[in-house]
N, C-alpha and C positions, 0 to 999 in steps of 0.2 A: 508482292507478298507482304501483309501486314505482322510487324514485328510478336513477338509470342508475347503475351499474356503472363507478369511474374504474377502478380495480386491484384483481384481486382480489375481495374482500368489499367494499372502501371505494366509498363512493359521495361523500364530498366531502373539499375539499381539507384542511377541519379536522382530519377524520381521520388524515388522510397525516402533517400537520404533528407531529401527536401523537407519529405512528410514530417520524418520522425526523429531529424538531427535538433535536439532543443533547443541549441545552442545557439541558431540562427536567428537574429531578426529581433535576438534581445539579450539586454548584458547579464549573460548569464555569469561570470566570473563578479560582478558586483552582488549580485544573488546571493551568491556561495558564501561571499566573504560577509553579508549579513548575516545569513544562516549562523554563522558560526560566532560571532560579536553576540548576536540575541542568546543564541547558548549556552557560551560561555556565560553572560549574565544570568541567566535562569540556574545555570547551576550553582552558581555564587550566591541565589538568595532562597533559590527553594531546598527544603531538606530533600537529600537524596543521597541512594546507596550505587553507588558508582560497580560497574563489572561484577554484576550477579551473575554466578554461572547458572545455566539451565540444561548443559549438556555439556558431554564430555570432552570435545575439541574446544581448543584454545578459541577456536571464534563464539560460540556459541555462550553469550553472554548478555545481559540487558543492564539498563540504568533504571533505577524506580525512582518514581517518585510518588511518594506517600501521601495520601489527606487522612486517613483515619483509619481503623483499625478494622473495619467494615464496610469502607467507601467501594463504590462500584470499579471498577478497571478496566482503565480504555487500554489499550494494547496498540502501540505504532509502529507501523513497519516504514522505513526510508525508501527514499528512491535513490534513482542513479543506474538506472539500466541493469541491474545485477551485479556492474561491474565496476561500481563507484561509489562515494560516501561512504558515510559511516553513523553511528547512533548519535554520539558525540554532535555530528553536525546538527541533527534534528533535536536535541532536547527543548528547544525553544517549545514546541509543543505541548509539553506538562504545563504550561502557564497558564494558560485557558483554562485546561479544566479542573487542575489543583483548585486555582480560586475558588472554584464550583463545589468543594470538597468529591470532585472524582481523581483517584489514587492515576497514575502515567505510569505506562513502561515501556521502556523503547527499546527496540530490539536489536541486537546485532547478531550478523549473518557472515559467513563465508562470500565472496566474491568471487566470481568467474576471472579468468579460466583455473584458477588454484580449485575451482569443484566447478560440479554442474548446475544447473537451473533448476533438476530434479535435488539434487541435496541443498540448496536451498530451502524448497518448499520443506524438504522434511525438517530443515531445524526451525523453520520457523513453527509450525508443527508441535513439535516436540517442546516449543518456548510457549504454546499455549497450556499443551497439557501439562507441563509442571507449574503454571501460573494456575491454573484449575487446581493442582493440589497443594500448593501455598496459600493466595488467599481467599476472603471469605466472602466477597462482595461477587458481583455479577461481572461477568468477563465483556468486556465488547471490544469492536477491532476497526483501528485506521489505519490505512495508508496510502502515500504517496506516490505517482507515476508507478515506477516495477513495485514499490510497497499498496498501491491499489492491486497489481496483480498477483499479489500474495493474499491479502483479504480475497478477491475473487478464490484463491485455489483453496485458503481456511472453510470457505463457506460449502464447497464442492467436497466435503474431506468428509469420511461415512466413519466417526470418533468411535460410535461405541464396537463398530466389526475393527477396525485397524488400531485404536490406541486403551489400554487396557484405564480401565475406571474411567474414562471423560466420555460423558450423555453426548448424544448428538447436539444437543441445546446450551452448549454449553457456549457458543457464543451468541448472546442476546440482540446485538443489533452491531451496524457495520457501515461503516463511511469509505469509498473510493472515492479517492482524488486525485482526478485524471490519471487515470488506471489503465493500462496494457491487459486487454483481453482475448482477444485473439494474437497469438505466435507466428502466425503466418507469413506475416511481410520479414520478419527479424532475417529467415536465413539468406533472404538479399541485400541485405540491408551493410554498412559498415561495422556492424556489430558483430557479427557471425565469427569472426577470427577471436573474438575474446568471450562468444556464448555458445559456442559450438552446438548446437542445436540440433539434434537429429530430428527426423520429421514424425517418428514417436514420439517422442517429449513435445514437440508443437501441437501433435493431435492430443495427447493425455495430459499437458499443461494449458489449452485455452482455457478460461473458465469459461467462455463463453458459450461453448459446450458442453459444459458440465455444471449444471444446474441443479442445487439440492431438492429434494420431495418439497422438504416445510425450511423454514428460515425466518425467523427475526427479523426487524426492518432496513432495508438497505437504501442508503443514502448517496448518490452520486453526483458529483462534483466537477468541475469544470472549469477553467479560463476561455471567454471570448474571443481572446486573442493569442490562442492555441489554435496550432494545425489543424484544416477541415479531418484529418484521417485521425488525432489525438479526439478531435471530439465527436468522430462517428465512434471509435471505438467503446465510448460511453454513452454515447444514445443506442448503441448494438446491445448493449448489455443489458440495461432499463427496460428497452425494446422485450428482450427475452424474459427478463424475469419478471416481468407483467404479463407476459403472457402465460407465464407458467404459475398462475395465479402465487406469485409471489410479492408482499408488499414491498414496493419500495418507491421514492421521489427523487427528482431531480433540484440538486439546489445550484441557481445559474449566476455565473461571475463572472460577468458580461465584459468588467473592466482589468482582468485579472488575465497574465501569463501563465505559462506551466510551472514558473517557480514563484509567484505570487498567490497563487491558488489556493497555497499552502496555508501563505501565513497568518491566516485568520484564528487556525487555532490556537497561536501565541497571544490573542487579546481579548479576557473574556469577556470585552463590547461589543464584538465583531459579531457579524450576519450567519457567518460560519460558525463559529462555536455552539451561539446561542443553537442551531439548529442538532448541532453533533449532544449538546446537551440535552438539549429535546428527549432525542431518544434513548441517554441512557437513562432519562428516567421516567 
């Protein structure tokens, strides 16, 4: 008898773990502790307003960083599985596109298991629409690994039926970077004891299936030397939304990991930026 079928090809959770554990196969703890060193610098030279509330629980707060009084706004969502990081670790990212005179905010969320994956999405959500009714520039949206899969569920979000005053358009264009689009593997996965995941929330949080009518242009991202299943999950995506006559391109980083993929938005020389710049303007 051939073993059952959890996702896909994989039939145990070994498997999965292999796919989707980042941590494997590169120093991911030296990552981090960049992550956080470029940070801390950015926040020592760029002007910024530290712990902006945008919602009424204690997590639900962002770091801005400003260029001008009418600059465009990129919107960052972090990674870490849903159940890690923090905004702080990511600020490094304002760096790029400050230079650019594009305004940064970086968003912080609740973490699993203290909430679900659905109240995530909602405050991230809810950090758009009061960022729509603060400033005055054009909204657009990045994220990382689980913050590419919050960009996927922003884009999937129907603003003007579910959030009062915010157009459907109100996010203009949009970068995943190496992004979780499909749910499906998660509840065999190591992660499941801290993202409890029911298999409603997998079906009504991939965005891979939930694809908006119209959308602004989406940009997807990747490392080379990321997991074949980290970068199907982003050629499944691209796949779809070109089919659903939606624009969007792949931008490929052939020599880049899951936590190098990132840092292009910290240098506004970089291949990455210049293209995230691209399309906010």
């Amino acid at each position: 008898m051939s073993p059952r079928t959890l996702y896909r090809q994989f039939t145990s959770q070994t498997e999965l773990d292999a796919q989707y554990d980042t941590s494997r196969g590169t120093p991911a703890a030296r990552h981090l502790e960049r992550f956080q060193a470029e940070s801390a610098r950015a926040r020592a030279e760029l002007d910024c307003r530290l712990g902006v509330p945008y919602g009424p629980t204690r997590a639900e707060r962002l770091d801005h960083f400003p260029a001008g009084a009418d600059a465009p706004l990129l919107v960052f969502f972090h990674g870490g599985y849903w159940r890690a990081r923090s905004a702080r670790d990511f600020s490094f990212v304002a760096r790029g596109p400050v230079s650019a005179g594009v305004s940064v905010a970086v968003v912080e969320y609740a973490l699993c298991p203290q909430v679900s994956v659905s109240e995530i999405v909602r405050q991230c959500r809810a950090a758009v629409a009061w960022l729509h009714g603060q400033c005055h520039g054009e909204i657009h949206v990045a994220g990382h690994s689980a913050g590419g899969h919050l960009v996927g569920m922003l884009l999937a979000t129907e603003w003007e039926a579910d959030w009062r005053n915010v157009p459907d358009d109100v996010i203009r264009s949009a970068c995943a970077i190496s992004g979780l689009f499909d749910l499906a593997p998660f509840p065999y996965t190591w992660l499941q004891p801290a993202l409890q995941l029911t298999w409603e929330e997998v079906v009504r949080l991939s965005p891979l299936h939930h694809l908006p009518q119209r959308a602004g242009p989406l940009l997807v991202s990747y490392g080379g030397r990321e997991t074949a299943e980290l970068r199907r999950q982003s050629d499944d995506l691209l796949a779809a939304w070109r089919a659903h006559d939606l624009p969007g391109e792949l931008f490929a980083q052939p020599d880049a990991d899951h936590y190098t993929a990132v840092l292009g938005l910290g240098d506004p020389e970089s291949a990455l930026c210049r293209a995230v710049l691209r399309q906010v303007r």
